[in-house]
N, C-alpha and C positions, 0 to 999 in steps of 0.2 A: 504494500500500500504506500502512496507515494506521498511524504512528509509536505502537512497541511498548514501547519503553521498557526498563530494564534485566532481565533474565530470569535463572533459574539452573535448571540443568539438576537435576531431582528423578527419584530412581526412580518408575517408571510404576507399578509394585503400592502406591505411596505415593498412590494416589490417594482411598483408604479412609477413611482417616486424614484429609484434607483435608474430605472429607465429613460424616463423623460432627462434625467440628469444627461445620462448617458445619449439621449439625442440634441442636448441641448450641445453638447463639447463637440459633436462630430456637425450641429451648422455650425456652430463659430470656428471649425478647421474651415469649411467653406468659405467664410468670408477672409481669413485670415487668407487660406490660398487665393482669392480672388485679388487680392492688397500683394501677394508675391511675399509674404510674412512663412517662409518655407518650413521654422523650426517652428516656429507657435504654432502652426498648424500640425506638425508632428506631433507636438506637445498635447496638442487636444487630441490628433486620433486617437495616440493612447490612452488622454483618458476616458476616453468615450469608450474604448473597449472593456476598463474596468468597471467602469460604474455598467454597462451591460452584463458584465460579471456578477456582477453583487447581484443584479436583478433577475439572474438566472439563480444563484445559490441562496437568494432570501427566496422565490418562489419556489423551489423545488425543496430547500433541507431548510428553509428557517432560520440561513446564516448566515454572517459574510467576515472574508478574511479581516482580521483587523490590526493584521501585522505591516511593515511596511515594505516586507519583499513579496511585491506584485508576483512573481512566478507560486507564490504561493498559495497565490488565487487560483491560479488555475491547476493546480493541483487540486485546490480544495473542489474545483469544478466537477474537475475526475471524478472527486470520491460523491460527491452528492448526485448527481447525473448517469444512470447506467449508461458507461461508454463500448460503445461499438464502431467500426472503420468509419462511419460520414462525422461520428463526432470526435473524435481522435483526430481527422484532416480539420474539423473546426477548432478546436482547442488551438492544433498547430498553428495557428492564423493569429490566434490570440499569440500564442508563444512570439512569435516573431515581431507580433508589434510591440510586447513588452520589452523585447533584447534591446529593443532600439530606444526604452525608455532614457537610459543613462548618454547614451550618444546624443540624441537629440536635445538634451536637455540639457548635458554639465558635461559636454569634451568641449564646446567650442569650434565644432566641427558644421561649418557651416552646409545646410541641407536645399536642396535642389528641388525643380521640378518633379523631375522624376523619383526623389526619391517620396517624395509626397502621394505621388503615382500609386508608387509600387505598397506602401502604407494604406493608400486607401483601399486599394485591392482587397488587402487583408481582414479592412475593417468591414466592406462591402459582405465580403463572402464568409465572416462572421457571425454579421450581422443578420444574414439571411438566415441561417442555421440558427441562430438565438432566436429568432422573432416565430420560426416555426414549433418551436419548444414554449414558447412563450402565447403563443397560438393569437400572436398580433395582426 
């Protein structure tokens, strides 16, 4: 079982709220990328993908990671969510947008069109797999 990290127990109709959070971060990547704002927009897919995290682990197990290493979320994902190959390729998506939490954010590594691109992708085809779980 894959180390989940520290968790707090959330009301499960609180899973709404984590949502919407989470669609609020992925329009403001929109506008930021529209402004050519390359990292702040990275900064929000990812956290648009967390706060979808949370609202998948408050709706299904009544919980969300509340430690501050994001990959721990998605561990805890695993363990709340019976995983099978389409969600094992969804998690993946999440995983990749979180690696790039720390570059995008605190190397100073200035981020691109593309890599925005290539981020949204992730966040897209996450999102679509969450929102089917989520029956939105």
């Amino acid at each position: 079982m894959p180390r989940t990290g520290r968790r707090r127990q959330v009301e499960r109709s609180r899973w709404r709220q984590f949502r919407s959070v989470g669609e609020h971060f992925a329009k403001a990547a929109e506008v930021a990328t529209e402004f050519e704002y390359w990292n702040a927009a990275g900064v929000l897919l990812v956290h648009a993908a967390i706060a979808l995290t949370d609202a998948l682990t408050v709706k299904v197990g009544g919980v969300k990671s509340a430690g501050g290493d994001h990959m721990l979320a998605a561990a805890l994902l695993e363990t709340v969510v019976a995983v099978d190959a389409d969600e094992k390729k969804a998690i993946g998506h999440l995983r990749a947008l979180l690696e790039e939490k720390n570059l995008v954010s605190y190397s100073g590594e200035i981020y691109r069109r593309e890599d925005i691109r290539r981020m949204g992708r992730h966040l897209d085809r996450y999102r679509a797999w969450a929102d089917r779980l989520l029956a939105v």
